[in-house]
Backbone as a chain_set.jsonl record, in Angstrom:
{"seq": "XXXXXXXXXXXXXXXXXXXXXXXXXXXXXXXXXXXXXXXXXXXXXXXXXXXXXXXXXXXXXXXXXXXXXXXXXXXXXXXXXXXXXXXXXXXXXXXXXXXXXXXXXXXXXXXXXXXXXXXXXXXXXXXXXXXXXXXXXXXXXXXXXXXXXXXXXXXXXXXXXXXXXXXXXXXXXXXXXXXXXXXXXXXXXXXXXXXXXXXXXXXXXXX", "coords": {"N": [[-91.918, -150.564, 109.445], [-89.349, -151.149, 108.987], [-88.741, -153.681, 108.877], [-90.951, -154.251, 106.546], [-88.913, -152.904, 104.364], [-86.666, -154.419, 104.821], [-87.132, -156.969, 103.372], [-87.918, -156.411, 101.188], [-85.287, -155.294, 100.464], [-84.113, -152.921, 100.757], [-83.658, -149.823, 102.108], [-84.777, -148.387, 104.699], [-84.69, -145.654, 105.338], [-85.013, -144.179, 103.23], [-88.009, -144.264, 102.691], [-90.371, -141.975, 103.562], [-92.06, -141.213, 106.449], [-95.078, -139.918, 106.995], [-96.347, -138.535, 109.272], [-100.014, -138.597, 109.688], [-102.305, -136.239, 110.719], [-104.885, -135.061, 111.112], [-107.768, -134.333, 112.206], [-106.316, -134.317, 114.709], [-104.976, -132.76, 117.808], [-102.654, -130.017, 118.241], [-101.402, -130.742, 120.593], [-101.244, -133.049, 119.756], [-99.208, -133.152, 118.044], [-97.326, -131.514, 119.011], [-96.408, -133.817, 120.62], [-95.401, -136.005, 118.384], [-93.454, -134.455, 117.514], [-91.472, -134.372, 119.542], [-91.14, -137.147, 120.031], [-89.446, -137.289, 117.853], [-90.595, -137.37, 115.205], [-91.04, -135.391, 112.09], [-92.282, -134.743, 110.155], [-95.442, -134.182, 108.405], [-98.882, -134.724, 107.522], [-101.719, -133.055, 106.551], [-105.177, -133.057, 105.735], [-106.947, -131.114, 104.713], [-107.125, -127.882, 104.298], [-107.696, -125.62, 105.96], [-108.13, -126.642, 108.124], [-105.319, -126.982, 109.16], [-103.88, -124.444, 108.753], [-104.936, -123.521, 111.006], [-103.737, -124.986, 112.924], [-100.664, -125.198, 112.276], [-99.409, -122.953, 111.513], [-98.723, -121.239, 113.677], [-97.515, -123.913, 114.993], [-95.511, -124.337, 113.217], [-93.821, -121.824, 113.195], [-92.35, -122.626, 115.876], [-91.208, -124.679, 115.777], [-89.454, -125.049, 113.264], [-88.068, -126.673, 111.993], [-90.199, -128.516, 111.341], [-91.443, -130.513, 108.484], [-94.744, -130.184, 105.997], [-97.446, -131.469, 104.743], [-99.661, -131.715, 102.277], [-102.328, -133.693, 101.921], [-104.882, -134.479, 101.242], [-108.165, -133.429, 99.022], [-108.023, -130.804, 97.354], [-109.02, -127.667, 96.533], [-109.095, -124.985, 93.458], [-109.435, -122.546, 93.976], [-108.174, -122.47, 97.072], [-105.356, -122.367, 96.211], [-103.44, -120.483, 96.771], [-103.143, -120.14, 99.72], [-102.601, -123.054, 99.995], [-100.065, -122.997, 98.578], [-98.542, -121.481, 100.421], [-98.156, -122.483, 102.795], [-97.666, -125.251, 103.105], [-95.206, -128.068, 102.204], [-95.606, -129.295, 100.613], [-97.382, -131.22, 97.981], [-100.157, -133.408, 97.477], [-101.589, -134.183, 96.039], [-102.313, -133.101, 93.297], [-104.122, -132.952, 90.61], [-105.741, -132.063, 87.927], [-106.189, -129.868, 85.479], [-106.935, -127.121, 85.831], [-106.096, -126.769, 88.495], [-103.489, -127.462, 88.349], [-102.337, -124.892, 86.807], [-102.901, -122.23, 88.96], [-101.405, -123.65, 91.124], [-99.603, -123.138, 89.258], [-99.185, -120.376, 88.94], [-99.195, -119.006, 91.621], [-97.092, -120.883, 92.618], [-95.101, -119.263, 91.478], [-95.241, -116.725, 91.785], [-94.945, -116.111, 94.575], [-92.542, -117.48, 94.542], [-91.367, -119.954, 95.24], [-90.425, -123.978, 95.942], [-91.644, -126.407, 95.751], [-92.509, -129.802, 96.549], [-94.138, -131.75, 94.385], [-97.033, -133.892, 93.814], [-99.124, -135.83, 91.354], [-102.088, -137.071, 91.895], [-103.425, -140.88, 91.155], [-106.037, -141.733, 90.27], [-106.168, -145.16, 90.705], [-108.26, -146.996, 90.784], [-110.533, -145.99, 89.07], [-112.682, -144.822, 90.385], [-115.49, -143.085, 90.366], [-116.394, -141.588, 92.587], [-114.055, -140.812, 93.602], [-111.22, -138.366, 93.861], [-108.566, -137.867, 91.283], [-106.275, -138.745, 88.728], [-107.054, -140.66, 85.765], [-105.766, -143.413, 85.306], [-104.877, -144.287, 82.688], [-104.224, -141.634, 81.499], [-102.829, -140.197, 82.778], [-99.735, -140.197, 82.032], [-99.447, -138.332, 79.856], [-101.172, -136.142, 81.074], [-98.439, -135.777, 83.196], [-96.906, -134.442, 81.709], [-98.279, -132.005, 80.315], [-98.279, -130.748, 82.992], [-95.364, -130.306, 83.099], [-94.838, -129.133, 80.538], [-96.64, -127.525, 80.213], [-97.658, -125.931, 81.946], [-95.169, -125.48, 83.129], [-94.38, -126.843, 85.348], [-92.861, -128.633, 88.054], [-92.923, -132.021, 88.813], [-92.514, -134.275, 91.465], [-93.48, -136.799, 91.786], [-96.01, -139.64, 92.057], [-99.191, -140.928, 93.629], [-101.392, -142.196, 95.007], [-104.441, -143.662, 96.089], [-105.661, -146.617, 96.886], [-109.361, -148.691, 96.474], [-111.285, -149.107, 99.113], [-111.886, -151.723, 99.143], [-110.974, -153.38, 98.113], [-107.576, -155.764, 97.476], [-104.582, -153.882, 97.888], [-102.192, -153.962, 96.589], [-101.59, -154.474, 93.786], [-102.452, -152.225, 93.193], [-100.304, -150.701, 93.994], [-98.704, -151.405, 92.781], [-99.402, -150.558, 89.876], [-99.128, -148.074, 90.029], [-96.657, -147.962, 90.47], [-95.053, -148.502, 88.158], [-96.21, -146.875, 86.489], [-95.213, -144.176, 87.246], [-92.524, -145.04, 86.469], [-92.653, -145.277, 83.7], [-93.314, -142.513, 83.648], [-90.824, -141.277, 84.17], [-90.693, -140.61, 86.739], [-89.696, -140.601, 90.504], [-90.724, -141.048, 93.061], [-93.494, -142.152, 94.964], [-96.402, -141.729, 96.874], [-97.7, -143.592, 98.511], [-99.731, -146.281, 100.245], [-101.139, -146.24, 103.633], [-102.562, -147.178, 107.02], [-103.191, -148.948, 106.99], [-101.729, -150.838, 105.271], [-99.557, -149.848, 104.232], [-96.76, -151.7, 104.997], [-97.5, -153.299, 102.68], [-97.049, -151.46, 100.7], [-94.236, -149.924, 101.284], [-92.941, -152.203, 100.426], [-93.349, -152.381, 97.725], [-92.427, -150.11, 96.605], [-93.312, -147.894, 97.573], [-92.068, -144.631, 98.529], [-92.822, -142.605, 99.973], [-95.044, -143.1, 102.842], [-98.533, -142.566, 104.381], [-99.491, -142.626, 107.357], [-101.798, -142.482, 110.205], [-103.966, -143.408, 112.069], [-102.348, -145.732, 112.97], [-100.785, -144.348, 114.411], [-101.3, -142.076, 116.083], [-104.058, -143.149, 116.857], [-107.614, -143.444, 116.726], [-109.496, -141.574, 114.926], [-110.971, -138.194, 116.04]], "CA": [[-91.378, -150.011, 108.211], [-87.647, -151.151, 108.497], [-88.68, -154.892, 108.204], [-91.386, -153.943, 105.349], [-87.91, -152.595, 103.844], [-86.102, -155.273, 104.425], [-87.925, -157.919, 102.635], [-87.786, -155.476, 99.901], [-83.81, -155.067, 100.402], [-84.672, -151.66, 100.76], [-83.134, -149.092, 102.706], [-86.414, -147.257, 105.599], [-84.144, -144.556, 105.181], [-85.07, -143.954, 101.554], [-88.891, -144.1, 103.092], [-90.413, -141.146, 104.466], [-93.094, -141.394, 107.062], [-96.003, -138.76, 107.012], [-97.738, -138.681, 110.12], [-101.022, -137.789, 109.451], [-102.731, -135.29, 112.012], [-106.331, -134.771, 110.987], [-108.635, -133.851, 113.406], [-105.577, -134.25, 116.3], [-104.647, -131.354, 118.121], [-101.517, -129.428, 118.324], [-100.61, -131.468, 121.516], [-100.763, -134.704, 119.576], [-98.231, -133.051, 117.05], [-96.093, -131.557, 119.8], [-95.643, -135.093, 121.313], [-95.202, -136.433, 117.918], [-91.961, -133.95, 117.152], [-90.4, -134.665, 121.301], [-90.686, -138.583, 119.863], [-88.612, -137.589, 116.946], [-91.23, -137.071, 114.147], [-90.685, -134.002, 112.006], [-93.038, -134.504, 108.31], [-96.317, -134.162, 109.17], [-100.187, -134.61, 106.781], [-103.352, -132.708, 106.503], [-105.933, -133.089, 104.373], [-107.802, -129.766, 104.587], [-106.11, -126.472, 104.351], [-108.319, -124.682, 106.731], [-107.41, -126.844, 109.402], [-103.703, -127.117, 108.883], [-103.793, -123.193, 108.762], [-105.036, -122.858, 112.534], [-102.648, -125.77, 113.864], [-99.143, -125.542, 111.973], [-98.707, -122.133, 111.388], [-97.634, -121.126, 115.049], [-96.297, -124.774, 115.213], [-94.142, -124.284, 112.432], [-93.088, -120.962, 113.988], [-91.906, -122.717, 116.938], [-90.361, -125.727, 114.985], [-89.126, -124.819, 111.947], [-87.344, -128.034, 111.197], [-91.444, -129.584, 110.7], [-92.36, -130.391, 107.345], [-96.14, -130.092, 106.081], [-97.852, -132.292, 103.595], [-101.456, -131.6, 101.662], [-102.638, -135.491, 101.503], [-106.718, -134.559, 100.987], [-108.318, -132.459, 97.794], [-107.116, -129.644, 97.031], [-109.675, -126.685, 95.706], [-108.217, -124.445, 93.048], [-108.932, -121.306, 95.137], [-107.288, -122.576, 97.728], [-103.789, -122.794, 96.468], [-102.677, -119.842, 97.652], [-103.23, -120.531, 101.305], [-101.878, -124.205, 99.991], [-98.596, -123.033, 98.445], [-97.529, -120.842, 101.221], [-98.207, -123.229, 104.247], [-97.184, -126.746, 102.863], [-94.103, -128.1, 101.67], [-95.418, -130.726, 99.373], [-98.933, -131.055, 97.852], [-100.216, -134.981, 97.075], [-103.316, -134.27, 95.078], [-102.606, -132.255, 91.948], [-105.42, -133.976, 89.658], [-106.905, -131.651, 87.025], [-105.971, -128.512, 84.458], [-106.955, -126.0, 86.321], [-105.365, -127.05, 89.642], [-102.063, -127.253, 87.783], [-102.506, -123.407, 86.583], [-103.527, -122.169, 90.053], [-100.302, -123.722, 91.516], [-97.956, -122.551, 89.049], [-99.112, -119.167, 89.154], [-98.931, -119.289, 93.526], [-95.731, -120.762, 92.944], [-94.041, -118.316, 91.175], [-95.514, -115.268, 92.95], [-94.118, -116.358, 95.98], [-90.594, -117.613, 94.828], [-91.887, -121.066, 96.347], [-90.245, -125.004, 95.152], [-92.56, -127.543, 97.066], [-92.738, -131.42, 96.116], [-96.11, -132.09, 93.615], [-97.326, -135.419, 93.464], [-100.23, -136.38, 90.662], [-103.031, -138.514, 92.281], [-103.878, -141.398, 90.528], [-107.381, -142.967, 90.498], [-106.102, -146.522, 90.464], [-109.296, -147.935, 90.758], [-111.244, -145.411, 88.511], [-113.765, -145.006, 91.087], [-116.068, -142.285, 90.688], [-115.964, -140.52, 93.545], [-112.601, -140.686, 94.205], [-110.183, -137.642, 92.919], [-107.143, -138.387, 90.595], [-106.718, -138.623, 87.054], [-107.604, -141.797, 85.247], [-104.14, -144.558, 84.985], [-104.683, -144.481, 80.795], [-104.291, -140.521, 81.468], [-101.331, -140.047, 83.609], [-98.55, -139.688, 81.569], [-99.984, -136.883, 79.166], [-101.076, -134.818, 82.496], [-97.81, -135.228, 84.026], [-96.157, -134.073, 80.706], [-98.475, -130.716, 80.294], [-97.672, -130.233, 84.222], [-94.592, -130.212, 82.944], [-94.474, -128.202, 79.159], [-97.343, -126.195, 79.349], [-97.742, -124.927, 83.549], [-94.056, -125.132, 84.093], [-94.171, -127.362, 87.335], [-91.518, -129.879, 88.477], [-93.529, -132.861, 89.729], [-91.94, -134.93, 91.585], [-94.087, -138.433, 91.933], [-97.247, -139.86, 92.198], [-100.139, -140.874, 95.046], [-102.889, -142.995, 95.262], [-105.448, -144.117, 97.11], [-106.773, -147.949, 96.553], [-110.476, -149.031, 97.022], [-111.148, -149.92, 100.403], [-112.965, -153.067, 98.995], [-109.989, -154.212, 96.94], [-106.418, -156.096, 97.513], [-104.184, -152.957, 97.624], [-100.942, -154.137, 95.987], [-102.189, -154.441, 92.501], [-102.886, -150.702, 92.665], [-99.557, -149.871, 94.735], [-97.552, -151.994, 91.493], [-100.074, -150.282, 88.713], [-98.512, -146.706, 90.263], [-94.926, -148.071, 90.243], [-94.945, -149.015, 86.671], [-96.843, -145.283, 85.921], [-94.288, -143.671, 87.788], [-91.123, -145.878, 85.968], [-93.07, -144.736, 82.509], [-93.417, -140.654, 83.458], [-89.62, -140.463, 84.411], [-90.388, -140.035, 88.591], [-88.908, -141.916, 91.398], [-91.402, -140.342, 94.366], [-94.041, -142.365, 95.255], [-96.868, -141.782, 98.036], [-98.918, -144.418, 98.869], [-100.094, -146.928, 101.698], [-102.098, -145.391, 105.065], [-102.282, -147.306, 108.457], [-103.78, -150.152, 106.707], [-101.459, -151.236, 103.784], [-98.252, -149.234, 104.154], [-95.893, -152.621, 104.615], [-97.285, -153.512, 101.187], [-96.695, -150.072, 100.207], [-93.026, -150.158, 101.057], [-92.322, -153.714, 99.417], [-93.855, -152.036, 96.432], [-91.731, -149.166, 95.911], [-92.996, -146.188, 98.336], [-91.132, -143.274, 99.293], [-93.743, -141.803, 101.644], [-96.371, -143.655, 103.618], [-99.425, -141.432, 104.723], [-99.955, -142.904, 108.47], [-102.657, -141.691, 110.489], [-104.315, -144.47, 113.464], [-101.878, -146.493, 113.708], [-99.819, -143.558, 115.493], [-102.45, -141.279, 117.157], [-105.197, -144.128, 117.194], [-109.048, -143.591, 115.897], [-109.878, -139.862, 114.715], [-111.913, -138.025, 117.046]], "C": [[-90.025, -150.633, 107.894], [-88.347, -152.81, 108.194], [-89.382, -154.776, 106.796], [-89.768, -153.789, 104.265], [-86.864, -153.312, 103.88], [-86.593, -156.36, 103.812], [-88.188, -157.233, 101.158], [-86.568, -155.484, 99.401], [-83.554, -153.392, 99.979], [-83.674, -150.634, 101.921], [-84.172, -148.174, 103.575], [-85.345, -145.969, 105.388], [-84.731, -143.676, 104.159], [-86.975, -143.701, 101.425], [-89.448, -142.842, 103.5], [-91.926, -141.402, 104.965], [-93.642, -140.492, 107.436], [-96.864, -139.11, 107.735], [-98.841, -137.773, 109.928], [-101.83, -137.165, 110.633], [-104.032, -134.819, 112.158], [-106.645, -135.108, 111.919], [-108.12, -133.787, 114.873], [-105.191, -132.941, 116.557], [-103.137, -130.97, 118.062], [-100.967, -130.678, 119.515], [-100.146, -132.351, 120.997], [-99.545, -134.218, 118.728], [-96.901, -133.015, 118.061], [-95.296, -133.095, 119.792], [-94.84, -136.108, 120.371], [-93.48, -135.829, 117.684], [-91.247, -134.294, 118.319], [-90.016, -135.89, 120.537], [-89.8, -138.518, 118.649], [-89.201, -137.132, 115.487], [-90.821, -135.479, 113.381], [-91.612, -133.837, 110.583], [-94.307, -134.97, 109.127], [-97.608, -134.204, 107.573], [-101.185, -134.035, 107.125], [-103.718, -132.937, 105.681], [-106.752, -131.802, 104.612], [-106.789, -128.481, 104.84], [-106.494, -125.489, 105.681], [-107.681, -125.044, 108.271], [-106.1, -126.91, 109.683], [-103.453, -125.558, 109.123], [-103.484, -123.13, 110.429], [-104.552, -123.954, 112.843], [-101.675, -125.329, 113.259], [-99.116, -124.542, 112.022], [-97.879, -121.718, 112.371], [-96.785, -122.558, 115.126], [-95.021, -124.671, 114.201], [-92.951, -122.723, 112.43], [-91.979, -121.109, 114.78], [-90.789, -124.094, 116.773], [-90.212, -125.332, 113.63], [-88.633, -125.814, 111.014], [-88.684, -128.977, 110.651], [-90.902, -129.676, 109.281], [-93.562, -130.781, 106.837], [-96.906, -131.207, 104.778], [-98.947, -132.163, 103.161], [-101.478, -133.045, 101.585], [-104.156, -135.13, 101.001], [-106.697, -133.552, 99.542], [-108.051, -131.345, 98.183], [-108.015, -128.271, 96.215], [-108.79, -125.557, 95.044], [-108.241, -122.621, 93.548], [-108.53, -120.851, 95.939], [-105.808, -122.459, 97.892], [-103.356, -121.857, 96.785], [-102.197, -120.102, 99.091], [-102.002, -121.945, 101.204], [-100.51, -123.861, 100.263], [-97.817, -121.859, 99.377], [-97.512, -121.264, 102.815], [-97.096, -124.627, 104.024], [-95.735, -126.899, 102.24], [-93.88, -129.401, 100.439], [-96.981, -130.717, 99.279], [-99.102, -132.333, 97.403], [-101.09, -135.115, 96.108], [-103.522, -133.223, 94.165], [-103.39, -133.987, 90.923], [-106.384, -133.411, 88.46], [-105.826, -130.146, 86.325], [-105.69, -127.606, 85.602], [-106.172, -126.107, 88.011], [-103.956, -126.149, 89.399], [-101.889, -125.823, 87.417], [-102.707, -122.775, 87.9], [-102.236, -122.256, 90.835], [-99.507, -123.135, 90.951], [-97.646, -121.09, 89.332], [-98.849, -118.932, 91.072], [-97.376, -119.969, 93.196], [-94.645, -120.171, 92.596], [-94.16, -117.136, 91.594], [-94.778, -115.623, 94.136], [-92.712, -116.816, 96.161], [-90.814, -119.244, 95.161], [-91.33, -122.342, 95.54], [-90.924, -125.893, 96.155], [-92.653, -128.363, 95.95], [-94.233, -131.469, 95.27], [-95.845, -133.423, 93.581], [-99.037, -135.174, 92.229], [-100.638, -137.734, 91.005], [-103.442, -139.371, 91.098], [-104.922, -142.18, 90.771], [-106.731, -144.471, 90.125], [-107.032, -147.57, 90.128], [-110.345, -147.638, 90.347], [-112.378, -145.072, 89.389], [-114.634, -143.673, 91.061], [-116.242, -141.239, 91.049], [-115.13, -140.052, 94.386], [-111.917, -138.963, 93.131], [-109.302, -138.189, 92.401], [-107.794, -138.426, 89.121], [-106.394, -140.211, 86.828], [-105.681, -142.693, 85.038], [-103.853, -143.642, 83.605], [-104.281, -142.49, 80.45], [-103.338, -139.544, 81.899], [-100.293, -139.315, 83.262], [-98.57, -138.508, 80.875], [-99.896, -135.924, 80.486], [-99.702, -134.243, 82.811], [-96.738, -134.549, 82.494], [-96.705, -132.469, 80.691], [-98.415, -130.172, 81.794], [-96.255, -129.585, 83.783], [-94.215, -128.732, 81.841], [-95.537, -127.25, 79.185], [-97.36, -125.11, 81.29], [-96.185, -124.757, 84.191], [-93.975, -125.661, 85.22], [-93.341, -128.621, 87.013], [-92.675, -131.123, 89.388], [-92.607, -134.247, 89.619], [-92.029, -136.435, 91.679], [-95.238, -138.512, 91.997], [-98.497, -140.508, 93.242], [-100.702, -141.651, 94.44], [-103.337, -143.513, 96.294], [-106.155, -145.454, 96.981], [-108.031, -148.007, 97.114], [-110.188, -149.2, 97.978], [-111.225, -151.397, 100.44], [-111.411, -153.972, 98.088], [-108.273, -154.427, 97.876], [-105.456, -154.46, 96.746], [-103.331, -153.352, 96.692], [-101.106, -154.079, 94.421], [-102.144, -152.746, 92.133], [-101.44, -149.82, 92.844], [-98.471, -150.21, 92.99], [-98.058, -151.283, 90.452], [-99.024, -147.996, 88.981], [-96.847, -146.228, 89.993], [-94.761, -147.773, 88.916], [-95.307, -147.661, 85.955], [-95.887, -144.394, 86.087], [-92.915, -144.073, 86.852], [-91.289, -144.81, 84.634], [-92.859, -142.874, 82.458], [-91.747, -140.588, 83.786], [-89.753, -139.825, 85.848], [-90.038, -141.122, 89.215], [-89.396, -141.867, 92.676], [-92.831, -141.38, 93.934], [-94.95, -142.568, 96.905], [-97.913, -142.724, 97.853], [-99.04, -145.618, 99.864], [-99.868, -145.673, 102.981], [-101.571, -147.073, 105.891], [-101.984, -148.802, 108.17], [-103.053, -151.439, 106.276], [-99.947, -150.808, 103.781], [-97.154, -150.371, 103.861], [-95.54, -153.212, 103.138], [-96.636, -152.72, 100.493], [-95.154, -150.058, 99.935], [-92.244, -150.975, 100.133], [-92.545, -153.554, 98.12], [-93.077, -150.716, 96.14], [-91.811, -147.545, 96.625], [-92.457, -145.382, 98.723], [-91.917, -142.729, 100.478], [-95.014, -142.968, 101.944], [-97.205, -142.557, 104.412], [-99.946, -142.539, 106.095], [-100.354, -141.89, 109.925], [-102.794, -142.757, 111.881], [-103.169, -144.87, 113.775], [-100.297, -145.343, 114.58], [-100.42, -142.849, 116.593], [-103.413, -141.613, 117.441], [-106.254, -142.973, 116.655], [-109.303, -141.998, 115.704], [-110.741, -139.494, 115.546], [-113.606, -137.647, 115.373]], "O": [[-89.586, -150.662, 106.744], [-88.409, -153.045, 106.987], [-88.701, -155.102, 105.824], [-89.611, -154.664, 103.414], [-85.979, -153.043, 103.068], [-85.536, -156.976, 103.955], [-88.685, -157.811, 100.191], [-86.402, -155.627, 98.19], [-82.909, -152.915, 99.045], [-82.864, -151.322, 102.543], [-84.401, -147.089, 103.042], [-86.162, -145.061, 105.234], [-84.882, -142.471, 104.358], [-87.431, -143.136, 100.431], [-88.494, -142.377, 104.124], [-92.841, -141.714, 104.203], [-93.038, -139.869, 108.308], [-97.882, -139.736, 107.44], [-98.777, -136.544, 109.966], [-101.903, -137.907, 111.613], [-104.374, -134.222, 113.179], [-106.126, -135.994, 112.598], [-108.754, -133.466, 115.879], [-105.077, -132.085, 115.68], [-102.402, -131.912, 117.766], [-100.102, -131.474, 119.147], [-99.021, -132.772, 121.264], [-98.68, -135.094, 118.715], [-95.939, -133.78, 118.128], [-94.23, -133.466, 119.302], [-93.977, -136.867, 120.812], [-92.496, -136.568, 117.683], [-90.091, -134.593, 118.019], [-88.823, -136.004, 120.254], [-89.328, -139.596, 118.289], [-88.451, -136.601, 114.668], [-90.365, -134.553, 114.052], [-91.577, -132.756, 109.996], [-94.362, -135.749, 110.079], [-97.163, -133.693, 106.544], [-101.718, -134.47, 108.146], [-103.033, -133.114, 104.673], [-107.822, -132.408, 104.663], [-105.822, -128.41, 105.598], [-105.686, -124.765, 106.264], [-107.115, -124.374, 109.135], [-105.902, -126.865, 110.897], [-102.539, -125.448, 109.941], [-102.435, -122.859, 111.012], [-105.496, -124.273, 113.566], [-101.464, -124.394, 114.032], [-98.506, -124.433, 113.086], [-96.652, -121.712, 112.268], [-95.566, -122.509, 115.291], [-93.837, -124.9, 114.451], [-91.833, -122.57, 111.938], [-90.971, -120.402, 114.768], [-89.833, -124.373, 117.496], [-91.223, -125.397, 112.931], [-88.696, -125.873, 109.786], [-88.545, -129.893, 109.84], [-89.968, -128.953, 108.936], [-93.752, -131.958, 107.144], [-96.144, -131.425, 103.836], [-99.656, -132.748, 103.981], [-100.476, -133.578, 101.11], [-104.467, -135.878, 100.075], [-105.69, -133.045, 99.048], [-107.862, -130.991, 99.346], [-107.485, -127.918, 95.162], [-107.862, -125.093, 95.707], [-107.351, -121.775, 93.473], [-108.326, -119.654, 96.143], [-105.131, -122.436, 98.919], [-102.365, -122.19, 97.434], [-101.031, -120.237, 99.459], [-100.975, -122.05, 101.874], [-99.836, -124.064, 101.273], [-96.701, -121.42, 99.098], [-97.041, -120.636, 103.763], [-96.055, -124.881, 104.63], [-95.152, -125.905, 101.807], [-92.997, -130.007, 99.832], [-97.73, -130.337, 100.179], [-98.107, -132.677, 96.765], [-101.275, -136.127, 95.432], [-104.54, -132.534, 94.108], [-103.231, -135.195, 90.752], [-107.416, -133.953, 88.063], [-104.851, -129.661, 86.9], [-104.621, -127.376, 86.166], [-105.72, -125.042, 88.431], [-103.496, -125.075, 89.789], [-100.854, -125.478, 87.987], [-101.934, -123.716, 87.715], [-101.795, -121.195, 91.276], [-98.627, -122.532, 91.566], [-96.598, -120.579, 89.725], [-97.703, -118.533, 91.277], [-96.451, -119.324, 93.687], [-93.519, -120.324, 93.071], [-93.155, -116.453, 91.79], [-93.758, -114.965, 94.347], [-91.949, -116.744, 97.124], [-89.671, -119.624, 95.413], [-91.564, -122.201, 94.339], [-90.592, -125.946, 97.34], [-92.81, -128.018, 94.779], [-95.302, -131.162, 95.797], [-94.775, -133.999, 93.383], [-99.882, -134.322, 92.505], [-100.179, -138.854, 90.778], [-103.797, -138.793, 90.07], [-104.82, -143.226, 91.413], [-106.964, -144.812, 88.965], [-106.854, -148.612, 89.496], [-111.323, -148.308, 90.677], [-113.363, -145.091, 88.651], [-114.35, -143.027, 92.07], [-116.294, -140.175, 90.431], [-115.184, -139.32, 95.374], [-112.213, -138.676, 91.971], [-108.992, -139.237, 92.967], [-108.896, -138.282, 88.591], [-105.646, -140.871, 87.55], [-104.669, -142.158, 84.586], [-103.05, -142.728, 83.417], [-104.097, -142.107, 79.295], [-103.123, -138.403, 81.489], [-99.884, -138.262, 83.751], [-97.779, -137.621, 81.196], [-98.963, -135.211, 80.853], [-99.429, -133.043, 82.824], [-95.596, -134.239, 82.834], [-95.877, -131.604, 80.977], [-98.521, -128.946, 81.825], [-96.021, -128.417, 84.094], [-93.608, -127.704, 82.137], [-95.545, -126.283, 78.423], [-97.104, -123.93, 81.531], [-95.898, -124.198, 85.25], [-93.509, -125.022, 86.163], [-93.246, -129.33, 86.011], [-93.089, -130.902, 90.526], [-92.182, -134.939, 88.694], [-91.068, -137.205, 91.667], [-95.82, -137.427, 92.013], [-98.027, -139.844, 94.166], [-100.503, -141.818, 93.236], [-102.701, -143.794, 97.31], [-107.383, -145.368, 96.971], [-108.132, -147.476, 98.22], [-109.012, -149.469, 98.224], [-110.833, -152.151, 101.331], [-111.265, -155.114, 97.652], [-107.828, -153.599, 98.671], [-105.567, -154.036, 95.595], [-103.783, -153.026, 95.595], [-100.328, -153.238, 93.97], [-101.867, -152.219, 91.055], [-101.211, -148.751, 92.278], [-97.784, -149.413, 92.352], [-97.128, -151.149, 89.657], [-98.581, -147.155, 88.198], [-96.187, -145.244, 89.66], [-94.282, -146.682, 88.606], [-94.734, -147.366, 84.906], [-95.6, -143.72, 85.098], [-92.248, -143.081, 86.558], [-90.535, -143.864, 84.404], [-92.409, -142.185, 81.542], [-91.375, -139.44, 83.542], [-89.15, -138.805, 86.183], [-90.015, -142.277, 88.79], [-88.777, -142.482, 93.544], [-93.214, -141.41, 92.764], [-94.516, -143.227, 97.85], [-98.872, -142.582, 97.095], [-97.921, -145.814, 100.338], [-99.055, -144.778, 103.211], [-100.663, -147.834, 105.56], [-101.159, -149.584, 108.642], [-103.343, -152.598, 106.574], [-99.156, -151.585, 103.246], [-96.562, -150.303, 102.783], [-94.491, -153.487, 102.555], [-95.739, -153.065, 99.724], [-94.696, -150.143, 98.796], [-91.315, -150.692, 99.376], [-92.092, -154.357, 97.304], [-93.36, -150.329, 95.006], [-91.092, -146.553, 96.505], [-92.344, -145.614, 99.926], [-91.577, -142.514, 101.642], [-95.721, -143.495, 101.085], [-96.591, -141.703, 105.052], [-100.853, -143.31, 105.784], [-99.694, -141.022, 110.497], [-101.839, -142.89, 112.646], [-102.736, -144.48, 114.859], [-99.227, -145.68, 115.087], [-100.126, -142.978, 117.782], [-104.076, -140.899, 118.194], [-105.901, -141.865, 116.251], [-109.222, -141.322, 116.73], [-111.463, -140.398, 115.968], [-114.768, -137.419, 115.711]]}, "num_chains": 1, "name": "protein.A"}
């Protein structure tokens, strides 16, 4: 990360690194906070529930990250575990959160996923679609979002998608960007990331 950031003229400081924790156990987290770690990823709520809650009992200094979809009956559970959600992507989401975040008093980080690569069966909202969303996030649900996500094809040269997010991001008025995994992240950085979502290359192959 720090060379990625230097070749950028970048500051890793200005980075934040989200170890991702899916399907690892509590131990692997422990060992991750002894080595220093303290921001942490799930992608499922259910499982994040039965690991972090006692860990974040026992560490309080963690912080939690939603990286996977996000169901809109879920956000309760979401907005009173996590401390940042990556995958707001639709109307009703955005409604769902605001109401959960004002019942609870609650200010957590939003990011709006962006399909970069329109794909289907990917979540996120469309590039050409972006800026509107993050505007009625804004004027009609009342939410503060702070940056934007994506996910590139697997099949495709990431950087293209990591620069198409920058430039989306420059346009909405945010300065938070999550994007590059285990794979891609260096690009990621040299391209403008704030968070990297790394998973293998810390706790090796998912069980």
């Amino acid at each position: 990360m720090a060379k990625a950031a230097a070749v950028a003229s970048r500051k890793v400081e200005d980075v934040t690194l989200i170890a991702v924790t899916k399907t690892h156990d509590a131990a692997a987290v422990e060992a991750a906070i002894a080595a220093g770690q303290t921001v942490f990823g799930e992608n499922r709520v259910q499982e994040a529930k039965g690991k972090y809650e006692s860990l974040k009992a026992v560490h309080p200094e963690i912080r939690l990250h939603l990286i996977g979809p996000l169901q809109s009956n879920k956000a309760r559970d979401a907005v009173a575990l996590f401390d940042a959600i990556h995958t707001l992507d639709r109307e009703s989401l955005a409604e769902a959160l605001s109401a959960e975040l004002k019942r609870l008093g609650r200010a957590i980080k939003l990011f709006v996923q962006v399909n970069t690569g329109e794909e289907p069966q990917k979540s996120g909202i469309a590039p050409r679609e972006t800026l509107a969303f993050v505007e009625r996030c804004r004027t009609v649900h009342g939410l503060t979002v702070s940056g934007l996500m994506c996910i590139p094809p697997v099949d495709e040269e990431p950087a293209p998608h990591f620069a198409l997010l920058l430039n989306l991001a420059r346009d909405a008025g945010l300065s938070e960007l999550s994007m590059g995994m285990s794979g891609d992240y260096e690009a990621a950085i040299r391209l403008g990331a704030t968070h990297v979502r790394v998973g293998s290359a810390i706790f090796g192959s998912r069980a």
